[in-house]
VOGUNU-868553 format. One line per field, with one value per residue (C-alpha): residue number from 1; residue in one letter; x, y, z. Coordinates in steps of 0.05 Angstrom, whole numbers. Each point is the difference from the previous one (the first is absolute). Layout:
<nodes>
zapa <- [NUM|...]
kolza <- [A|...]
east <- [X|...]
north <- [Y|...]
up <- [Z|...]
</nodes>
This chain:
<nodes>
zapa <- [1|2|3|4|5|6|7|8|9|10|11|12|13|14|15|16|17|18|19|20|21|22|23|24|25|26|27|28|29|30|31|32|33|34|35|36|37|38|39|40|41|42|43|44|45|46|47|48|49|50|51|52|53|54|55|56|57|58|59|60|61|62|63|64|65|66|67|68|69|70|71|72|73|74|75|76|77|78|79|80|81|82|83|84|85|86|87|88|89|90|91|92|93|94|95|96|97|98|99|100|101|102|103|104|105|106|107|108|109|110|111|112|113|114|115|116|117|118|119|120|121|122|123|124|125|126|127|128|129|130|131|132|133|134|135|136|137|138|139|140|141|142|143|144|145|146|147|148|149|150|151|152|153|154|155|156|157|158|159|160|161|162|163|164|165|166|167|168|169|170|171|172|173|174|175|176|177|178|179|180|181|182|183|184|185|186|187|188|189|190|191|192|193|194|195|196|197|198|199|200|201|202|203|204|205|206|207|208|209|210|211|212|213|214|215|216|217|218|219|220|221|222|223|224|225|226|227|228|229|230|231|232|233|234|235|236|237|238|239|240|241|242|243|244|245|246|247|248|249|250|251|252|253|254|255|256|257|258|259|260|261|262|263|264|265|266|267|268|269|270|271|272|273|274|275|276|277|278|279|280|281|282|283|284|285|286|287|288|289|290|291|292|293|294|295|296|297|298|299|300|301|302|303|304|305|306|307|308|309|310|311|312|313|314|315|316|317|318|319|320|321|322|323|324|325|326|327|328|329|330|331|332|333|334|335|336|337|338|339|340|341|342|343|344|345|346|347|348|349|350|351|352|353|354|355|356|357|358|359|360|361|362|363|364|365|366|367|368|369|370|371|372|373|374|375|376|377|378|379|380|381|382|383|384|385|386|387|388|389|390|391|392|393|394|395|396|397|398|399|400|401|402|403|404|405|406|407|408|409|410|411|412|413|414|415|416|417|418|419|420|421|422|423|424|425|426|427|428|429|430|431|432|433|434|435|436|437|438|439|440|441|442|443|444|445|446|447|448|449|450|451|452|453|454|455|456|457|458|459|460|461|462|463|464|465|466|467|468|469|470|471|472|473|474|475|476|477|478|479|480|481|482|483|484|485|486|487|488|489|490|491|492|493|494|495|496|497|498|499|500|501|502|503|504|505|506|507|508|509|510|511|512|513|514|515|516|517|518|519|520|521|522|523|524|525|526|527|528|529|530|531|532|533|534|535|536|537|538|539|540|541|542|543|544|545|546|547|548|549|550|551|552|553|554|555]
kolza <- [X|X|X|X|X|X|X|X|X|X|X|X|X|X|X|X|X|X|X|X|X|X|X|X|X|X|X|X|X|X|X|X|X|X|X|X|X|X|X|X|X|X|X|X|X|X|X|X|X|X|X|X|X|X|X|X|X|X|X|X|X|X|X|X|X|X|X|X|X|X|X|X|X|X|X|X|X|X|X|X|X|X|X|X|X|X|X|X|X|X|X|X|X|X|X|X|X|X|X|X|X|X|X|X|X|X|X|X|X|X|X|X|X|X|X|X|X|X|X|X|X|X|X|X|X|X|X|X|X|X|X|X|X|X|X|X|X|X|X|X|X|X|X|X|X|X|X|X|X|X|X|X|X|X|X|X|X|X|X|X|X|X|X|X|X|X|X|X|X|X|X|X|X|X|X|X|X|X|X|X|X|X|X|X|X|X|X|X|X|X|X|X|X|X|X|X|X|X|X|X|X|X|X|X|X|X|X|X|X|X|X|X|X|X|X|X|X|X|X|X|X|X|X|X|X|X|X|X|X|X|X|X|X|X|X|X|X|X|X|X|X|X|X|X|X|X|X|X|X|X|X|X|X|X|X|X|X|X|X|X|X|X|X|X|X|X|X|X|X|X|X|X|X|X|X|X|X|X|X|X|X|X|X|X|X|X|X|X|X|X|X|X|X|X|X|X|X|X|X|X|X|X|X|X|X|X|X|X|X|X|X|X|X|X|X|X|X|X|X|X|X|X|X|X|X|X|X|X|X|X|X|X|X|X|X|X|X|X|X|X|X|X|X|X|X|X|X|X|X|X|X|X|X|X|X|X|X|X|X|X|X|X|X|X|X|X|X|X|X|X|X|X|X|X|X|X|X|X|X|X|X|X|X|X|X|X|X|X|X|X|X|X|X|X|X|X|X|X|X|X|X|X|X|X|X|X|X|X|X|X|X|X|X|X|X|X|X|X|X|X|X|X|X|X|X|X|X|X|X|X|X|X|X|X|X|X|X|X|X|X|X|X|X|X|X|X|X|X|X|X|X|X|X|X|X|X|X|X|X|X|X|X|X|X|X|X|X|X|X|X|X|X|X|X|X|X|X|X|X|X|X|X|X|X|X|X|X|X|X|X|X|X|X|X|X|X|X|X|X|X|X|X|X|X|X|X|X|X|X|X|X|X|X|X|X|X|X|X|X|X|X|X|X|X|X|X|X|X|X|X|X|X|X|X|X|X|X|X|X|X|X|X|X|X|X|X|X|X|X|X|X|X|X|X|X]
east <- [0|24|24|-66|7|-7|-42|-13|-66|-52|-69|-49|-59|-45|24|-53|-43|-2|-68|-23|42|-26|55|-36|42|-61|22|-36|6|25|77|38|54|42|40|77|25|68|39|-60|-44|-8|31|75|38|74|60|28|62|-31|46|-56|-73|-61|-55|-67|-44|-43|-76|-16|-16|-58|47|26|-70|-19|58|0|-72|-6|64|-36|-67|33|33|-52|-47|48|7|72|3|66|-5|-60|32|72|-51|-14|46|-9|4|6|-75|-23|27|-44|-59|7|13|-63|-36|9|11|-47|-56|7|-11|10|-15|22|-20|31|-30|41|-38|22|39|1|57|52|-67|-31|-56|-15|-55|8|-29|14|-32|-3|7|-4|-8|-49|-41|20|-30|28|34|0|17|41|56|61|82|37|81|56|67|37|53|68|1|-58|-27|-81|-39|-73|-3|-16|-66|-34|-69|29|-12|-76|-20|-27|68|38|71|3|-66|-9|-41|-21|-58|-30|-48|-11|28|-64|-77|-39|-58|-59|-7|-68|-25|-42|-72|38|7|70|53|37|47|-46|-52|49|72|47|-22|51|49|-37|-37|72|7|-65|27|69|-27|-60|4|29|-54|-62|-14|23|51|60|-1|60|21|53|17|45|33|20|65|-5|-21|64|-21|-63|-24|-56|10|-25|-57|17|-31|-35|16|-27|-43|16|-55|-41|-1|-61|-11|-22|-39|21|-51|26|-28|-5|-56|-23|-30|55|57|-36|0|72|22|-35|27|83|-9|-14|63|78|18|-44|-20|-55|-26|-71|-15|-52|30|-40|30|51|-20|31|-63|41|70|16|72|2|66|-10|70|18|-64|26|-65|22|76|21|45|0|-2|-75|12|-42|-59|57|-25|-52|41|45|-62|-18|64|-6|-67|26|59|-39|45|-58|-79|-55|-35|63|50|55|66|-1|55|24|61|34|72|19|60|38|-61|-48|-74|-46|-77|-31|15|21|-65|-7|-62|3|-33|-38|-18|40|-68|8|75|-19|-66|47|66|47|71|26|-55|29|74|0|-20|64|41|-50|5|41|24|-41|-60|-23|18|-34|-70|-4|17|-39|-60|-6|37|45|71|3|2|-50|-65|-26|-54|-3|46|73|-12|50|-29|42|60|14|67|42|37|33|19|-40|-22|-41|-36|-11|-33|-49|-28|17|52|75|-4|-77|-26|-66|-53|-73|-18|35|-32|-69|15|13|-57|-33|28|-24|-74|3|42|27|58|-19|41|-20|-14|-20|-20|-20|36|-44|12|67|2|63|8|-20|44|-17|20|18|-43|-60|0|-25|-73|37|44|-55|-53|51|26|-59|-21|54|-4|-76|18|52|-52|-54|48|63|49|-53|-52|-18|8|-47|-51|-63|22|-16|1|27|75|52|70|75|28|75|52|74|56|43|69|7|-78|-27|-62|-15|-35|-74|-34|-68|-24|-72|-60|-79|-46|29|46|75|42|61|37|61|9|81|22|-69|13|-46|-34|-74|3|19|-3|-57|-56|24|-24|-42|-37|-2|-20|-57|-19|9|-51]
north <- [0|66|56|33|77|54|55|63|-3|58|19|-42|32|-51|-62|-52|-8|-53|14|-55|-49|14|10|67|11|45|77|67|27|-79|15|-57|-13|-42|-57|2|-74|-5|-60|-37|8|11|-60|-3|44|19|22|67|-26|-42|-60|-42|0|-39|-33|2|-59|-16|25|68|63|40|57|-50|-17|66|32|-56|-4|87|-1|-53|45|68|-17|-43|58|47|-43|-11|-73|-8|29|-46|-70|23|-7|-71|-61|-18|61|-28|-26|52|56|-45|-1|80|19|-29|18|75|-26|-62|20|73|16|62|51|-50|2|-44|6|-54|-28|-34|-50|-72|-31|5|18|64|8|67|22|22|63|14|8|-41|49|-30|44|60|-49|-6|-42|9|-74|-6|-64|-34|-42|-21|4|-45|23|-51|6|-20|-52|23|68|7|48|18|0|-22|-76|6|-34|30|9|49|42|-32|-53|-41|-2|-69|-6|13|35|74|54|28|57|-9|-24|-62|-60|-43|36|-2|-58|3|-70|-28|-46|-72|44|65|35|42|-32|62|5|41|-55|-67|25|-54|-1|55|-59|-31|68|7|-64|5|66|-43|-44|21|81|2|-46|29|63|47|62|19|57|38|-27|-2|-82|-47|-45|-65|-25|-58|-73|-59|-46|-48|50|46|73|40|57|63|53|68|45|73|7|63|-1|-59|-61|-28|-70|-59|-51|-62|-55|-49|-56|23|8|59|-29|-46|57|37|-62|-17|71|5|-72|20|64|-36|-29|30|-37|-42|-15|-46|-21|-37|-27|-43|-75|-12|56|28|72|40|30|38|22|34|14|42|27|43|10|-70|-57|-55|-36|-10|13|-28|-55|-29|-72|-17|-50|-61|22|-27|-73|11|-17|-47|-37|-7|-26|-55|-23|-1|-49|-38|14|35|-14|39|-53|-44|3|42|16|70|-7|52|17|-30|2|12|31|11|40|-11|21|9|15|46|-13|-58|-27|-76|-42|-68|-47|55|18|43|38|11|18|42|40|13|20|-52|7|-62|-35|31|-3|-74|-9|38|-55|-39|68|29|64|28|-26|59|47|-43|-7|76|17|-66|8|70|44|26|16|5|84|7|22|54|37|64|30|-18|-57|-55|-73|-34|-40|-71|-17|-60|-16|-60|-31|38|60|-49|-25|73|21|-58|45|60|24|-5|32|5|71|12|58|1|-1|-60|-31|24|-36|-69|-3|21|-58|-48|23|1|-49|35|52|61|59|63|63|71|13|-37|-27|10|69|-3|-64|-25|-73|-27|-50|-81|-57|-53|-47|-18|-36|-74|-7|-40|58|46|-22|-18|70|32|-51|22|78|-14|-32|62|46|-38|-33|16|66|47|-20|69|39|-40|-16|4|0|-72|-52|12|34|-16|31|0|44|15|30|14|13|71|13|54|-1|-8|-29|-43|23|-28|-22|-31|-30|-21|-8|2|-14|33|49|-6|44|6|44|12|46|14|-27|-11|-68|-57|13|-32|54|60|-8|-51|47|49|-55|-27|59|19|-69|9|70|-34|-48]
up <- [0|-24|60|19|-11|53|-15|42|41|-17|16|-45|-17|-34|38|0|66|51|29|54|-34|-68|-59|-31|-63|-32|13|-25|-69|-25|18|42|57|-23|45|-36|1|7|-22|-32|71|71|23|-7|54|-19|49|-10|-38|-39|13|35|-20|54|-41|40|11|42|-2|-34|44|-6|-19|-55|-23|-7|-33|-58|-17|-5|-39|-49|5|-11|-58|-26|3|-30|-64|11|-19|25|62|18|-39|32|77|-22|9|-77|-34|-75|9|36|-51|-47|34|11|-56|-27|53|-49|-65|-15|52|-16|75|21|71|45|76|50|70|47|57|69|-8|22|26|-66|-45|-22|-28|-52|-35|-79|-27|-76|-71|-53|-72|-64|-76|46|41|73|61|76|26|78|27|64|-1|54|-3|40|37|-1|13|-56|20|-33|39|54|-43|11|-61|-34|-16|-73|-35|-50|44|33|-59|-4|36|-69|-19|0|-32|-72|-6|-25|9|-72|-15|-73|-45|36|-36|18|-7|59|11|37|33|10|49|-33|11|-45|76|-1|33|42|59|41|-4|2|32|-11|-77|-17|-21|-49|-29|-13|-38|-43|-25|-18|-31|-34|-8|-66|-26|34|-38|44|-15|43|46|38|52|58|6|29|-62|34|-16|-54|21|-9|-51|18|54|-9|8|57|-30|-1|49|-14|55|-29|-60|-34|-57|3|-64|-19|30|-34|41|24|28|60|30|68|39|36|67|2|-13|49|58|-14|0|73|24|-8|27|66|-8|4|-55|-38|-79|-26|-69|-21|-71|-34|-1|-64|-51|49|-5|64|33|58|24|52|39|69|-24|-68|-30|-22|-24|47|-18|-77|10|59|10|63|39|0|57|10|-57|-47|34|-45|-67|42|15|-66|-19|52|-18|-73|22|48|57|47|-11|34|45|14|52|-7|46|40|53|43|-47|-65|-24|-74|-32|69|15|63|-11|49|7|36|70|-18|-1|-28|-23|15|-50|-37|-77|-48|-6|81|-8|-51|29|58|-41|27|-29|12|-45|-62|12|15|-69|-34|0|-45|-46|-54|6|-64|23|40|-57|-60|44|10|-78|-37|43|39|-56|46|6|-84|-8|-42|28|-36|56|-42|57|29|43|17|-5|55|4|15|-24|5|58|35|70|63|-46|-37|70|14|-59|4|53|-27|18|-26|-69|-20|0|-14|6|10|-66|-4|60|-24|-73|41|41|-66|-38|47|9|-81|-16|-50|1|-34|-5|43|-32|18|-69|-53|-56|-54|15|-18|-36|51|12|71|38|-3|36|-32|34|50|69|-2|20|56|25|-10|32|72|-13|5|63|39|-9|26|57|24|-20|31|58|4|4|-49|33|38|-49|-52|61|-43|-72|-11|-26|-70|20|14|31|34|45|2|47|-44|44|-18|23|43|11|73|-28|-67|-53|1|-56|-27|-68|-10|-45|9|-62|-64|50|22|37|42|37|44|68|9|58|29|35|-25|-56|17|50|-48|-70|11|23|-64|-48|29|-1|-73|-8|47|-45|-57|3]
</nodes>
C-alpha cells in the first residue's frame, strides 16, 4: 500500500451529517462533503517514516462504516464514476455498472438519501429521473451497500454487487432506456379477467415471462421504457425475462390468454402469504393446464424454477419403480427397520421408528426410509433416472410451459447417493410444478406436459413420455397414495377430500438449515397440486394444508 498523504486540516463546510446515527449525505443546493480516501481507504494506518505500515482487521467501526459508504454515496451522486467504483472493492465492475447507470439507462438528477445502518449494512433510498429523446419520468427506489475490509491492506470499502446500483440487478445484467426490445402483453386469466400484480402479487415473474416469450407475436407495439436486460442464458438454460421498471410512453399491448384460474390465483395467492417462505402450483391431471401459481417470495418463481431436494414425495416415482420390478407390492409384507446401510452410508427413519411385519403400502403411507433403501442393492444406478424421464417426463429439459420453468433433475449417480435419491435426496431437485405433474400423472395415468398457455397458440411442441405405467403399477400406486391421504402422514390435511385422492408428504433435509424443507404432492378428482414451505419442518404439517386447500376450492 502506497504512503498515505498528509493534508492540512480545514473547516469543511458541506461535510455530510451524522444525525442520530443516520449517514445524511443529501446537503442544500445539491453540493457534497466529500470523505478523501487516502491510500485506496480508511483502513490501512502508516508510521510517520514510512518504513512500517499496520494492516487493520478485525471488525469494522462505526466510524469505518460510515466513512466508506458516504464516500461511495457522495461520489455516486456527483456522477464521478470513479470516485464511487474507486469506494468499491472491485472497481472494474463497478465502473461498468456506473457508467451505465448514465449512459445505457440515461439516468440522470440523482438523489441518495442514506439511512441507519445495520451492523456493516446501510440502507439508502434513490431519487433520480429517467430522460429519454424529451420525455422524462421521476425513479425513486431503495436499495442496501454492504462495508468490508478488504484483506490485502485493512482498507474499508463497499462490497461490490451490482444491486447496489438497483436491487433487480444480478451480475451481467444492464440497465438500458429505449424502445423496448419486446412489446408489452396484456395477460389474461382462462375466463378473459386481467391478470395484474395488484390483484395476484407473486405473478410479477411470469407476467414477465409471457411478455418473453409471446410479446413479439401478440400484436402489440413497443413503448419506452427504463428495463433491466438480463444477462444471456448458458446453452440449454432458459433466459430470465426482462423487467420494466419505468414506462416513459406506453406500447400498445397485445393480449395473451393463460390457463389460470381466477378463484384459484386468488386462494393460492392468500395461502403463501401466510407463510415466510412458501410456493405452490395446481393443474388439471387430464390436459395439464396450470390453473394457479403462487410464491410468497416475488423476485425469483421458485414454484417453476426451483431446484431443490423434494424429500420423501420423490417415494412416489421410487415406488413406482419397485412395483414395476416386483421388488415391493402394495398389500405384501415389506422390510421397514429402524436403519439400513448402503454405500458406507447409514440411513435412518424418523426417530428411528420401525414396523415390524407390515406392508410397503404401510411403510409407504407413513414415509419410512428404510423400506426404499433396502431395495438399492437389487437396483441399477440408472434406474431412478430412466423411470422419472420414460414415464413422468422429467429430468429431459424440454418442457415448454410458455414461461421459464425448470422440469426437475434426477441424474445418475452411484454407491450411497443412489440410496439417497431413492428418497429424494442426494442429487434430485425438483420444484412444485414438478411435484404437481407426478401426482398428476398418477391420478391420470398419463404424463402430460404442463402449460400456462396453450400450444396451439403458438404452435410449440409439448413434452412426452415415452411410456405409461403398467395397469399393475398403476392401480398399487394409486392404492398407496390413498391410504397416506386417507391413513397415513397426509391424512390431516386431506381430512374430508375423499375418497378419490390421493397424496405424500415430504421433509428434505438442507445444509445449514435448522429445519427441513416441507413438502406435499396430491390429487383430488381431475385436480393436482403441490407445494413446498422452506424450512417449515414436516411437510403434512406445512405445505399440506396449502394444497390441500386449493384442492378443497377446487372442487
Amino acid at each position: 500500500m502506497g504512503k498515505r498523504r498528509r493534508v492540512a486540516e480545514r473547516p469543511r463546510t458541506r461535510q455530510p451529517a451524522v444525525i442520530g446515527g443516520v449517514i445524511a449525505v443529501v446537503v442544500a443546493g445539491g453540493a457534497f462533503g466529500a470523505y478523501s480516501l487516502y491510500g485506496g481507504g480508511a483502513g490501512g494506518d502508516t508510521s510517520a517514516g514510512g518504513a512500517h505500515t499496520t494492516v487493520k482487521t478485525g471488525p469494522l467501526s462505526a466510524t469505518e462504516i460510515h466513512t466508506a459508504s458516504t464516500a461511495f454515496l457522495t461520489a455516486w451522486q456527483k456522477g464521478d464514476v470513479a470516485g464511487a467504483a474507486a469506494a468499491t472493492d472491485d472497481s472494474a465492475s463497478a465502473t461498468t455498472v456506473l457508467t451505465g447507470y448514465g449512459k445505457d439507462a440515461h439516468i440522470t438528477g440523482v438523489t441518495l438519501t442514506g439511512g441507519k445502518p445495520s451492523g456493516t449494512d446501510v440502507p439508502f433510498t434513490v431519487k433520480a429521473t429517467v430522460r429519454y429523446k424529451g420525455t422524462s419520468k421521476p425513479l425513486t427506489y431503495s436499495s442496501k451497500l454492504t462495508v468490508v475490509r478488504r484483506a490485502k491492506d485493512g482498507a474499508a470499502l463497499v462490497g461490490w454487487k451490482p444491486s447496489v446500483v438497483h436491487p433487480d440487478l444480478q451480475d451481467g445484467d444492464r440497465l438500458v432506456t429505449g424502445a423496448s426490445g419486446t412489446p408489452p402483453v396484456t395477460a389474461l386469466d382462462r375466463d378473459g379477467g386481467e391478470l395484474t400484480t395488484a390483484k395476484y402479487p407473486s405473478l410479477g415473474t411470469v407476467l414477465d415471462g409471457l411478455r418473453e416469450k409471446f410479446g413479439k407475436t401478440a400484436g402489440g407495439k413497443a413503448g419506452i421504457e427504463l428495463r433491466v436486460v438480463r444477462k444471456a442464458a448458458k446453452k440449454g438454460a432458459q433466459k430470465t425475462p426482462d423487467k420494466t421498471l419505468v414506462t416513459l410512453s406506453e406500447g400498445t399491448p397485445g393480449k395473451v390468454t393463460t390457463t389460470l384460474d381466477p378463484a384459484l390465483q386468488a386462494e393460492a395467492e392468500r395461502r403463501v402469504a401466510a407463510k415466510e417462505k412458501a410456493s405452490v402450483v395446481l393443474l388439471r391431471p387430464s390436459t395439464g393446464e396450470i390453473l394457479a401459481v403462487a410464491n410468497t417470495s416475488h423476485g425469483f418463481n421458485t414454484a417453476f424454477q426451483g431446484s431443490l431436494a423434494p424429500g420423501s414425495t420423490m417415494k412416489v416415482i421410487t415406488a413406482s419403480l419397485l412395483f414395476d420390478k416386483g421388488l415391493a407390492s402394495a398389500d405384501k409384507p415389506h422390510p421397514c427397520p429402524k436403519t439400513a446401510t448402503y454405500g458406507g452410508w447409514k440411513f435412518h427413519n424418523d426417530d428411528d421408528f420401525e414396523i415390524k411385519d407390515g406392508t410397503f403400502k404401510a411403510s409407504f403411507a407413513r414415509s419410512c426410509n428404510t423400506a426404499f433403501i433396502t431395495q438399492a442393492k437389487k437396483l441399477e444406478n440408472d434406474d431412478l433416472t430412466k423411470q422419472a424421464q420414460q414415464v413422468f417426463g422429467l429430468s429431459m429439459n424440454n418442457w415448454a410451459v410458455g414461461v421459464p420453468s425448470f422440469d426437475g433433475s434426477v441424474p445418475v449417480q452411484s454407491a450411497a447417493q443412489m440410496a439417497a435419491s431413492l428418497m429424494g435426496q442426494g442429487g434430485v431437485r425438483m420444484n412444485p410444478l414438478n411435484m404437481a405433474s407426478i401426482a398428476a400423472t398418477v391420478k391420470s395415468g398419463t404424463f402430460h406436459q404442463p402449460y400456462l398457455v396453450s400450444p396451439d397458440v403458438d404452435h410449440r411442441t409439448l413434452a412426452k413420455a415415452s411410456r405409461t405405467l403398467s395397469a399393475s403399477t398403476l392401480s398399487q400406486l394409486r392404492e398407496v397414495m390413498q391410504y397416506t391421504a386417507a391413513a397415513g402422514t397426509a391424512a390431516e390435511a386431506m381430512s374430508g377430500l375423499g375418497p378419490d385422492y390421493g397424496a405424500k408428504t415430504g421433509s428434505a433435509e438442507v445444509d445449514n438449515q435448522k429445519q427441513p424443507n416441507g413438502w406435499f404432492t396430491a390429487w383430488k378428482g381431475d385436480l393436482a397440486g403441490a407445494g413446498v414451505v422452506q424450512q417449515g419442518g414436516h411437510g403434512g404439517d406445512t405445505a399440506g394444508p396449502i394444497v390441500a386447500a386449493l384442492l378443497k376450492a377446487g372442487r
